[in-house]
N, C-alpha and C positions, 0 to 999 in steps of 0.2 A: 062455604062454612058460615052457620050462622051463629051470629052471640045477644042475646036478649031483643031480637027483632033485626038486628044491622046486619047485612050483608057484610062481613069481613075476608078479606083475602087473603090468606095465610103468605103468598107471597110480597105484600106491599107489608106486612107485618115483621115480615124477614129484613126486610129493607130498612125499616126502621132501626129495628134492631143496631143493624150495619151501622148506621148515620150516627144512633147514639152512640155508639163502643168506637168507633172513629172520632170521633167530636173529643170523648172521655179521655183517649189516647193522646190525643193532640194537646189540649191542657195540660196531662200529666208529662207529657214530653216537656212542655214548657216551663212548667216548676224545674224537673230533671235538669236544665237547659241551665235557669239561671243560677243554681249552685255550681256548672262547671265552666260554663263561658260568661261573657262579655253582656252590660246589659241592651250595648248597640246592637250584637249578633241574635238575641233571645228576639230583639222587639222586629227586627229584621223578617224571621220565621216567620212571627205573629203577625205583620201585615200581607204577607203574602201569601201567606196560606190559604185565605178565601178564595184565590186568584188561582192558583196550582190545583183549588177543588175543582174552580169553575173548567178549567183545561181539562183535567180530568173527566168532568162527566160527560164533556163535551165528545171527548175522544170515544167515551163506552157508550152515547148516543141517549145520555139519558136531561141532557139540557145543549142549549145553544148559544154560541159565543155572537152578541151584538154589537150594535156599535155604542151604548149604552152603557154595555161591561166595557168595552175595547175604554172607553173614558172614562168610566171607574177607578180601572187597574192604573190609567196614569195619573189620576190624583192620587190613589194611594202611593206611588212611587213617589210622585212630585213630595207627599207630604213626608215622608220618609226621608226622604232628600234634605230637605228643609229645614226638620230637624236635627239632623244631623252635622249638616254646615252651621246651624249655629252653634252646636254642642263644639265644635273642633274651633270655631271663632270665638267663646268662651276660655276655652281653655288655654 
């Protein structure tokens, strides 16, 4: 398919689609989230959901877990961590 000279691919078009209304979902989850739980359980989701993407598209073949990611995910944890034992050492 062509559009004003570009080669476009209706199927990598679809996909977007996908990513954006996923992405869109995931934010609105998150609002939803913090009117009914906790703001430790909300922010909880919100770091690790990059992480359960990255698994994910790992699993459908469409990215690859490195060791790059593999120590990403535990800074994000570590950092998660972190704040958390301070927040319960605060209170």
């Amino acid at each position: 398919m062509e559009h004003d000279g570009l080669d476009v691919d209706p199927i990598s078009c679809m996909d977007r689609d996908r990513v954006i209304f996923a992405t869109y979902l995931g934010y609105l989850l998150i609002t939803f989230g913090l009117k009914r739980l906790s703001p430790t359980i909300v922010s909880g989701y919100t770091y690790t959901q990059p992480i359960v993407a990255a698994i994910v598209a790992s699993m459908i073949g469409q990215d690859s877990i490195n060791i790059l990611k593999v120590f990403s995910a535990c800074l994000i944890f570590a950092g998660v961590f972190l704040v958390s034992r301070q927040q319960n050492l605060a209170d």
